[in-house]
C-alpha positions as a Markdown table, in Angstrom:
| # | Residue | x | y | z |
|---|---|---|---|---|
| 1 | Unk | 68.2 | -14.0 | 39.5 |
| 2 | Unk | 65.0 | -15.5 | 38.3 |
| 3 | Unk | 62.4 | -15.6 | 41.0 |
| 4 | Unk | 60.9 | -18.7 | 39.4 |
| 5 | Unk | 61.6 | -21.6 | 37.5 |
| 6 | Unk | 58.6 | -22.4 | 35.8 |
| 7 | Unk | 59.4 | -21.7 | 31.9 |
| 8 | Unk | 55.9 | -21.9 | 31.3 |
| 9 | Unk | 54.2 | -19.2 | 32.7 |
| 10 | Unk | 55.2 | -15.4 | 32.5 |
| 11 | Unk | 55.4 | -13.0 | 35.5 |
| 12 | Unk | 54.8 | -9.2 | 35.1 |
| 13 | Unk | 54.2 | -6.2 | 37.5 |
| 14 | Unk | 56.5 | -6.6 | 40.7 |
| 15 | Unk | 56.6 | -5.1 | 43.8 |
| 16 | Unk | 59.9 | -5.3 | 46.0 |
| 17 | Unk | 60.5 | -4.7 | 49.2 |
| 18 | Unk | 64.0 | -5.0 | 51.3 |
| 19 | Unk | 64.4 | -6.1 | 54.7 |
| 20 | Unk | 67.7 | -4.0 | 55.2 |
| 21 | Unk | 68.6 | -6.1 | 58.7 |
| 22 | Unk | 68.4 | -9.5 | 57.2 |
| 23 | Unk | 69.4 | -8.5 | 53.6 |
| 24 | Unk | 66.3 | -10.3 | 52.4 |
| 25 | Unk | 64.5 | -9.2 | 49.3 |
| 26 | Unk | 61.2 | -9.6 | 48.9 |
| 27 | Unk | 58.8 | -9.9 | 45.6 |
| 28 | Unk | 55.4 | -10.3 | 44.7 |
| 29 | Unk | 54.5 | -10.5 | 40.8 |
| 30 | Unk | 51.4 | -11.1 | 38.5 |
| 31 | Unk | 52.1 | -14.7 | 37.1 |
| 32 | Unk | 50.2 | -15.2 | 33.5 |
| 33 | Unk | 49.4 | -18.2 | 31.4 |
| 34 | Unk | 51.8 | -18.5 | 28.3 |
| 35 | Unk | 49.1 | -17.3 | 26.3 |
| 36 | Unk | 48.3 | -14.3 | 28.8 |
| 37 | Unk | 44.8 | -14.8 | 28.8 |
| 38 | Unk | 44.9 | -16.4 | 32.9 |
| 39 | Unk | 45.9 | -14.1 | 35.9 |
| 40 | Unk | 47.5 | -15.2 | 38.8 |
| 41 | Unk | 49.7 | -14.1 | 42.0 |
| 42 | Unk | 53.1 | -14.8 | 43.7 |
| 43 | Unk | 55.7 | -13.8 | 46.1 |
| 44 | Unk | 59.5 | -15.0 | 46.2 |
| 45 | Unk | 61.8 | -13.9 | 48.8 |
| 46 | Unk | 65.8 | -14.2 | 48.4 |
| 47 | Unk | 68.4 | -14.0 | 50.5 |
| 48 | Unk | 71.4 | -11.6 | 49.9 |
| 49 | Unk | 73.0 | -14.6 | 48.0 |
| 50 | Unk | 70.1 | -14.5 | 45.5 |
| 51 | Unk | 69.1 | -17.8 | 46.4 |
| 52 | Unk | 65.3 | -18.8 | 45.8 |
| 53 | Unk | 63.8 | -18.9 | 49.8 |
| 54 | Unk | 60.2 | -19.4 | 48.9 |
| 55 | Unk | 61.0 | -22.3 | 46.4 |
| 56 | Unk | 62.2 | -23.2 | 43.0 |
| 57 | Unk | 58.6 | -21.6 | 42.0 |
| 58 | Unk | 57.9 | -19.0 | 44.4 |
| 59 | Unk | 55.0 | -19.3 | 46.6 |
| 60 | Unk | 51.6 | -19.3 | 44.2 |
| 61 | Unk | 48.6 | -16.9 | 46.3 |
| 62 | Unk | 46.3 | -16.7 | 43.9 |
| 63 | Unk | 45.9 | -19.6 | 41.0 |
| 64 | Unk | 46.1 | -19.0 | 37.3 |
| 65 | Unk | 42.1 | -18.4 | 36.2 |
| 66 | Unk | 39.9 | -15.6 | 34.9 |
| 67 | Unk | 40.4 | -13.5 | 37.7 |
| 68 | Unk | 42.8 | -10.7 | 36.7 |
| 69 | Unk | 45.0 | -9.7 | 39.2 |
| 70 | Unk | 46.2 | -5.7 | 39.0 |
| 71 | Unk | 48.3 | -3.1 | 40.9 |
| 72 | Unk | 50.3 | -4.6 | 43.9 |
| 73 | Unk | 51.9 | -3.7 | 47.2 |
| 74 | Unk | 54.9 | -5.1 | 49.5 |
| 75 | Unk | 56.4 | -4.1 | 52.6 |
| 76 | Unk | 58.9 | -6.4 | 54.8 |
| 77 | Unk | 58.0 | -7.4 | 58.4 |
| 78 | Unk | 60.8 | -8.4 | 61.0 |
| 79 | Unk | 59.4 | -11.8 | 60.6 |
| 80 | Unk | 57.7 | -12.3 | 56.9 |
| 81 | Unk | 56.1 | -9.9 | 54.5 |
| 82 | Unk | 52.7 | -8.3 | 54.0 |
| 83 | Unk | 51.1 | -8.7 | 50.7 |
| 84 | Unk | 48.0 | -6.2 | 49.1 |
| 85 | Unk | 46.7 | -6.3 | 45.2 |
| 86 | Unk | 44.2 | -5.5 | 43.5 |
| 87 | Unk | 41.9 | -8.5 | 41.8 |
| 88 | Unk | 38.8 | -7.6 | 39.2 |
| 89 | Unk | 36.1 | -9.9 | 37.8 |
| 90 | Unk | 35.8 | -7.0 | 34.6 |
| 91 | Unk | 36.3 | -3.4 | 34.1 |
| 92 | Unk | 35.6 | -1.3 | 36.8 |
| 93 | Unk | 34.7 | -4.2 | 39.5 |
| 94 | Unk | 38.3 | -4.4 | 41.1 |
| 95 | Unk | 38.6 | -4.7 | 44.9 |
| 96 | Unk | 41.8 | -5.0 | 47.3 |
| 97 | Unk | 43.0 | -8.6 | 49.1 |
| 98 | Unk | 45.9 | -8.3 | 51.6 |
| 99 | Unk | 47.8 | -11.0 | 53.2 |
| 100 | Unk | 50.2 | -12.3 | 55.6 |
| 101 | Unk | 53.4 | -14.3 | 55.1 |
| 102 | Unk | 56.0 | -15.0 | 57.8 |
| 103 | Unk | 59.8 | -15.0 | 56.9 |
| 104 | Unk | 59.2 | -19.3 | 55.9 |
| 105 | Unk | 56.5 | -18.4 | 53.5 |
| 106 | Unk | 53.7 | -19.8 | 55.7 |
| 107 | Unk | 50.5 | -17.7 | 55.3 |
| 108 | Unk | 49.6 | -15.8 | 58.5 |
| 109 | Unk | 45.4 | -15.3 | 57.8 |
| 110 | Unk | 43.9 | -15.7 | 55.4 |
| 111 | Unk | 43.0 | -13.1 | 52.4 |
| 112 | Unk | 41.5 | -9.9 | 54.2 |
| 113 | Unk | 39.3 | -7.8 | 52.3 |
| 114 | Unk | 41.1 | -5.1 | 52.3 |
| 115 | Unk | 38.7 | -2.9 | 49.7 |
| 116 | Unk | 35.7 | -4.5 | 49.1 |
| 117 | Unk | 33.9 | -2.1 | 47.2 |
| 118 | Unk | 33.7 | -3.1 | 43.5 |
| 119 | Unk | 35.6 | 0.1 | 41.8 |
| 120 | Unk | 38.3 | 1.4 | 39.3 |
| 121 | Unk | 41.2 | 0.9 | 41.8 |
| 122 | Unk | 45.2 | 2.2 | 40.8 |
| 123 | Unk | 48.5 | 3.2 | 42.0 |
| 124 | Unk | 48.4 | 0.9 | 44.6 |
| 125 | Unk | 51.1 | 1.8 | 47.2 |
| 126 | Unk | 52.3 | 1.0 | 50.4 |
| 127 | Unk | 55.7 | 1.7 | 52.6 |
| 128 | Unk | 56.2 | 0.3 | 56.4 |
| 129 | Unk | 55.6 | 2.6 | 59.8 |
| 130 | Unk | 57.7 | 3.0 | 62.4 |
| 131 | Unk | 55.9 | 0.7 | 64.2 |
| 132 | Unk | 56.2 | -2.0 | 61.8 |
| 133 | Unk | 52.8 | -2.2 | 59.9 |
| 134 | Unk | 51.9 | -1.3 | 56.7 |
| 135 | Unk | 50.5 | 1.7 | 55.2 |
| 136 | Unk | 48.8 | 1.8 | 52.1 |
| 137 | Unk | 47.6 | 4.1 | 49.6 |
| 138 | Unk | 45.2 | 3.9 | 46.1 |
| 139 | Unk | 43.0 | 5.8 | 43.6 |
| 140 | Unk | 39.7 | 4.4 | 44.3 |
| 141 | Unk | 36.7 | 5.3 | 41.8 |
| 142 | Unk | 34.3 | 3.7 | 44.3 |
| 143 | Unk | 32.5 | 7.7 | 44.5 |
| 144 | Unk | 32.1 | 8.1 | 40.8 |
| 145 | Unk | 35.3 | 10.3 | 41.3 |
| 146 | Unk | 38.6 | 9.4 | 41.2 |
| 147 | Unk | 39.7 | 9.8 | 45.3 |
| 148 | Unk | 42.5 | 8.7 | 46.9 |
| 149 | Unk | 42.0 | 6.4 | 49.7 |
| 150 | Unk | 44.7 | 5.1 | 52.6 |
| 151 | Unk | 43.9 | 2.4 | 55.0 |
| 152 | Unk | 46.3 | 1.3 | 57.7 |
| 153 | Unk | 47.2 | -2.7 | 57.6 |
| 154 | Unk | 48.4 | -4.8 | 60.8 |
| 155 | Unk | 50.1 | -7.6 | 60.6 |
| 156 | Unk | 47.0 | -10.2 | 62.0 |
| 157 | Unk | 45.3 | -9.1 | 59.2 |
| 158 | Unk | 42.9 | -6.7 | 60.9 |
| 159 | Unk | 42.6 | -3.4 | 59.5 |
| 160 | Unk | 43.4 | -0.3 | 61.6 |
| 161 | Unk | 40.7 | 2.1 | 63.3 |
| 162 | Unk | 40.4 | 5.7 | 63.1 |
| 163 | Unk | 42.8 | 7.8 | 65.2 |
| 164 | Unk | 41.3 | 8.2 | 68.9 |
| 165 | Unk | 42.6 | 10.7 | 71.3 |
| 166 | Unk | 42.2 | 11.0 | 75.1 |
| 167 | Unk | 42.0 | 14.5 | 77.6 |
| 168 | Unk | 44.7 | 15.1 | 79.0 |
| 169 | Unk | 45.5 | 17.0 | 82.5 |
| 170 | Unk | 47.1 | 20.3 | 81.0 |
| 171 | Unk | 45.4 | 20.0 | 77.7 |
| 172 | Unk | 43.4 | 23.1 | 78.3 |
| 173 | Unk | 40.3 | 20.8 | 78.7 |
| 174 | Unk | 40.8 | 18.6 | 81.9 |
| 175 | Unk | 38.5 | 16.2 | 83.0 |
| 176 | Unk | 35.9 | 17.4 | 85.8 |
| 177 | Unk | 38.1 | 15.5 | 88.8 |
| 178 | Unk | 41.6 | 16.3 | 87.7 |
| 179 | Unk | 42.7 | 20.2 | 88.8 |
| 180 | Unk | 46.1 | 21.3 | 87.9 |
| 181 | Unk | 47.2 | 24.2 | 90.4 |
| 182 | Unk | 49.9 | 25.5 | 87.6 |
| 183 | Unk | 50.3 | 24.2 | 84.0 |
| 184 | Unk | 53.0 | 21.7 | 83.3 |
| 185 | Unk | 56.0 | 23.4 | 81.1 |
| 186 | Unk | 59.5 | 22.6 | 80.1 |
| 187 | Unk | 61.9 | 22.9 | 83.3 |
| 188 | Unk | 59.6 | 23.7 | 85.9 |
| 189 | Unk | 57.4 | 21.7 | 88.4 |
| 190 | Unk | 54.3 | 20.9 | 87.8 |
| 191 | Unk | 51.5 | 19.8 | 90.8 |
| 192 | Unk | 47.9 | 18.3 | 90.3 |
| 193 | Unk | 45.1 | 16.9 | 92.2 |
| 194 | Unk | 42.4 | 14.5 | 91.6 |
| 195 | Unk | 38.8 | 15.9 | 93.4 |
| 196 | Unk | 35.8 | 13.2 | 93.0 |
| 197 | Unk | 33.1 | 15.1 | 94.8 |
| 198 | Unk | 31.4 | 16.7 | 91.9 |
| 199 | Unk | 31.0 | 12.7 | 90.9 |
| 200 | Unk | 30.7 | 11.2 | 93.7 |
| 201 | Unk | 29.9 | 7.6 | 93.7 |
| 202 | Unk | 31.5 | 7.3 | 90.3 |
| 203 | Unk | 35.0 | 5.4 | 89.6 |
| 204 | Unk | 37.8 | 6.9 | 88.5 |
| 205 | Unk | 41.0 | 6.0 | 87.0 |
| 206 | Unk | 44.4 | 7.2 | 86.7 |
| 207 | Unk | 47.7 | 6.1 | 84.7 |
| 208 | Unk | 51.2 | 7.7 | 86.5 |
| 209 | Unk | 53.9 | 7.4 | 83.8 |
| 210 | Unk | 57.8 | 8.0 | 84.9 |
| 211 | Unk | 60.5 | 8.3 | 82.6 |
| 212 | Unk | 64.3 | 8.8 | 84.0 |
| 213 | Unk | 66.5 | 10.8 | 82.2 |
| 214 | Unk | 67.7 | 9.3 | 78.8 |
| 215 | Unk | 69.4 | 11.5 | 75.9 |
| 216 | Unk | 67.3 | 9.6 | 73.4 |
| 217 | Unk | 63.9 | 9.9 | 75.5 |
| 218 | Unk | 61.6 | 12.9 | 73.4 |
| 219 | Unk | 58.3 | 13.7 | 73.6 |
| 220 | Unk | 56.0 | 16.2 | 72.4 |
| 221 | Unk | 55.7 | 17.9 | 75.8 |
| 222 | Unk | 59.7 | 17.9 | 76.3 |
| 223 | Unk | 61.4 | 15.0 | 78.7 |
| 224 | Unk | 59.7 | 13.8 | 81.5 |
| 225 | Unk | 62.1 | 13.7 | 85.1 |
């Protein structure tokens, strides 16, 4: 199946992705000008007939002009697709654009600058998380080596922050008003205490999380009854 009807252009360099629960394909190509000398971008999606979703065309993201688009990314949502690529103004001056498109075609935000320092940029990957974002991978040159970079990538558009962590009672390092009077292990019980009078005056908070018992319930500290 063609993903477009437009005789007159020619598309190169896809990137596929499969929505396995709706047996939707998705696609997003480099179109060029007959001649090849004008870079543009587009996505397609088809359903598991083959039939043309996003139009007879596909849906255009980036106009034919100077601008050469490179190496490009997909991954399916559960409602739409998201979209990274590469675009350069001349050698060695690329930088990454990501966007949003829902399972109509409608653009979700607009293009997020996903790498904006001008650099070599290749191998351009990305695959979905379990919790439904992408991930996404690249040689970057931005150093004056060639590094490889990864950047989280939510649906809104926003780009992910650093890993934080909080202390945990029976981590080893408590926080000064939580006391545990024997550490918490696997199948036997486990009693704390909360003691404010080395901060008194200050507030404090606390977060109580029960989980019945469930075969398919596992966490890193073992199931929680």
């Amino acid at each position: 199946v063609s993903v477009s009807t437009d005789a007159s252009q020619v598309r190169v360099g896809p990137s596929v992705a499969f929505d396995l629960a709706e047996q939707e394909t998705f696609l997003l190509y480099e179109e060029l000008s007959s001649s090849q000398s004008q870079s543009g971008l587009s996505a397609q999606k088809l359903d598991a007939t083959g039939s043309r979703m996003w139009g007879a065309t596909g849906k255009s993201l980036l106009a034919l002009g100077v601008t050469k688009v490179g190496d490009a990314a997909i991954v399916d949502l559960a409602d739409g697709a998201q979209l990274i690529w590469s675009e350069s103004a001349g050698f060695g001056q690329d930088v990454l654009r990501a966007q949003t498109l829902d399972d109509a075609g409608n653009v979700v935000h607009t293009p997020t600058d996903f790498s904006s320092t001008s650099a070599s940029k290749y191998r351009v990957s990305a695959a979905k998380s379990t919790l439904g974002f992408a991930m996404v991978t690249w040689q970057d040159n931005g150093s004056g080596s060639e590094d490889m970079l990864v950047q989280n990538y939510l649906p809104s558009g926003a780009l992910g922050g650093a890993a934080t962590s909080a202390t945990r009672n029976g981590s080893g390092v408590n926080p000064v008003v939580f006391t545990a009077s024997s550490e918490p292990s696997i199948g036997a019980l486990w009693q704390t205490s909360v003691d404010k009078s080395a901060v008194a005056g200050n507030l404090g908070s606390a977060l109580f999380v029960y989980a019945g018992a469930w075969s398919g319930l596992m966490l890193p500290e073992g199931e929680v009854l």
